[in-house]
C-alpha positions, 0 to 999 in steps of 0.5 A, spaced: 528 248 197 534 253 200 540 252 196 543 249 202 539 245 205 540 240 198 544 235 199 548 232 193 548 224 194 554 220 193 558 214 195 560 215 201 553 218 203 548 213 201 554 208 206 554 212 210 546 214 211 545 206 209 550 204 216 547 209 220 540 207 219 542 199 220 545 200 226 539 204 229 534 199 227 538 194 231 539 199 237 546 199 236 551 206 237 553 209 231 559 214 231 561 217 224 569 219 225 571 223 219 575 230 217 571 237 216 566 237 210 566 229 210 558 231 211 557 227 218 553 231 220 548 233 214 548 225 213 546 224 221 542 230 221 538 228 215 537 221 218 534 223 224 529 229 220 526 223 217 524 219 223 517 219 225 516 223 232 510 218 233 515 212 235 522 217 236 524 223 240 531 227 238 536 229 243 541 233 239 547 236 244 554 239 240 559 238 244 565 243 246 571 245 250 566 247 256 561 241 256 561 237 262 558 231 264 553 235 268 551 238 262 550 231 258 546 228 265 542 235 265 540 234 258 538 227 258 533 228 265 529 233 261 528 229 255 526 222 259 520 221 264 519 217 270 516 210 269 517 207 275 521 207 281 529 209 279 527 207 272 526 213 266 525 213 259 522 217 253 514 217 253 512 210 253 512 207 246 517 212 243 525 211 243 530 217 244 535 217 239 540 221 242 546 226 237 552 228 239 557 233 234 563 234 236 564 229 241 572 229 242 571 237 243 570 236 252 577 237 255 581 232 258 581 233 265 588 232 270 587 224 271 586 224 263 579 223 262 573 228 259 569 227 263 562 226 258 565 222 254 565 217 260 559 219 262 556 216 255 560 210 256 557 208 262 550 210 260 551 205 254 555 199 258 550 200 264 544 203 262 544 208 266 547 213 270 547 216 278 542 221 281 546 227 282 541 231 286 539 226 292 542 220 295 546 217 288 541 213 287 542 209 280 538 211 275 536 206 270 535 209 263 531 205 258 528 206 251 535 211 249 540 209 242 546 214 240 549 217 235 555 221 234 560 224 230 567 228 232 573 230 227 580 226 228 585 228 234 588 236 233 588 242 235 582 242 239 579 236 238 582 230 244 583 223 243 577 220 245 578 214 251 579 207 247 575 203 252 569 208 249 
C-alpha cells in the first residue's frame, strides 16, 4: 500500500468507525464534527470503500463557499432513477449512502440560511424534495442515507442551523 493510503488505528478511530457503521446499519444520519486532522474524513471515506457495490451506491459531494442547494439537488437526481410516478431512488435493491465534507463551509445567506444545508434537512425530515425544473412537484426520494463531516465554526466555516 502507499505509504498515505495506511491508516493507523486508534481509539478514537476504531469509535468512530464503530458509530459510523452502526448508525448506517440502522439508517440513521451521521455527522462527525471535529478539528483538522481529526481523521473524519480517512475514517468515513475508509467505511464507505469497504461497502459492497452489489447493495450500496456512494454519492460523495465536498462542500464549499460556492456550493448551493441547486448543486446539491443536481447531484442527487443524477445518481437516483425514476420507480414510479414522483418517487426516486438508487437502482432497485441497492441503498445511496450520500457523503458530505465540509458541510459548514456554503455561505450564510441574507435571511441566515445556507441554503444547502436546509435543503438536507428537508430531504431527511420529508424524504424528499421539490422539482425545480417542471411544475414544483414533490419529489419523494426513497432508498437515501447520509453521512457527513465538517470542522467547528471559524474562519471559513459557518455555524450550521441548530434545527438540522
Amino acid at each position: 500500500a502507499k505509504f498515505a493510503s495506511i491508516v493507523v488505528p486508534t481509539v478514537d478511530t476504531v469509535r468512530s468507525s464503530w458509530l459510523l457503521e452502526t448508525f448506517c446499519e440502522k439508517g440513521k444520519p451521521v455527522l462527525f464534527v471535529g478539528d483538522s486532522g481529526t481523521a473524519k474524513t480517512v475514517t468515513i471515506l475508509k467505511y464507505l470503500r469497504g461497502l459492497d457495490l452489489t447493495k450500496n451506491q456512494v454519492l460523495t459531494s465536498n462542500f464549499s463557499s460556492r456550493t448551493t442547494s441547486r448543486d446539491v439537488q443536481l447531484g442527487i437526481e443524477d445518481v437516483v432513477e425514476k420507480r414510479t410516478k414522483d418517487t426516486f431512488g438508487p437502482a432497485m435493491g441497492k441503498k445511496l449512502i450520500c457523503y458530505f465534507d465540509d458541510l459548514n463551509m456554503p455561505k450564510v445567506d441574507t435571511y441566515g440560511t445556507q441554503q444547502p444545508i436546509a435543503l438536507l434537512k428537508t430531504l431527511i425530515e420529508r424524504q424528499g424534495f421539490y422539482d425545480r425544473e417542471k411544475e414544483l412537484n414533490w419529489k419523494k426520494i426513497k432508498d437515501l442515507y447520509y453521512v457527513a463531516a465538517m470542522g467547528p465554526p471559524g474562519g471559513a466555516r459557518n455555524p450550521v442551523d441548530p434545527r438540522f
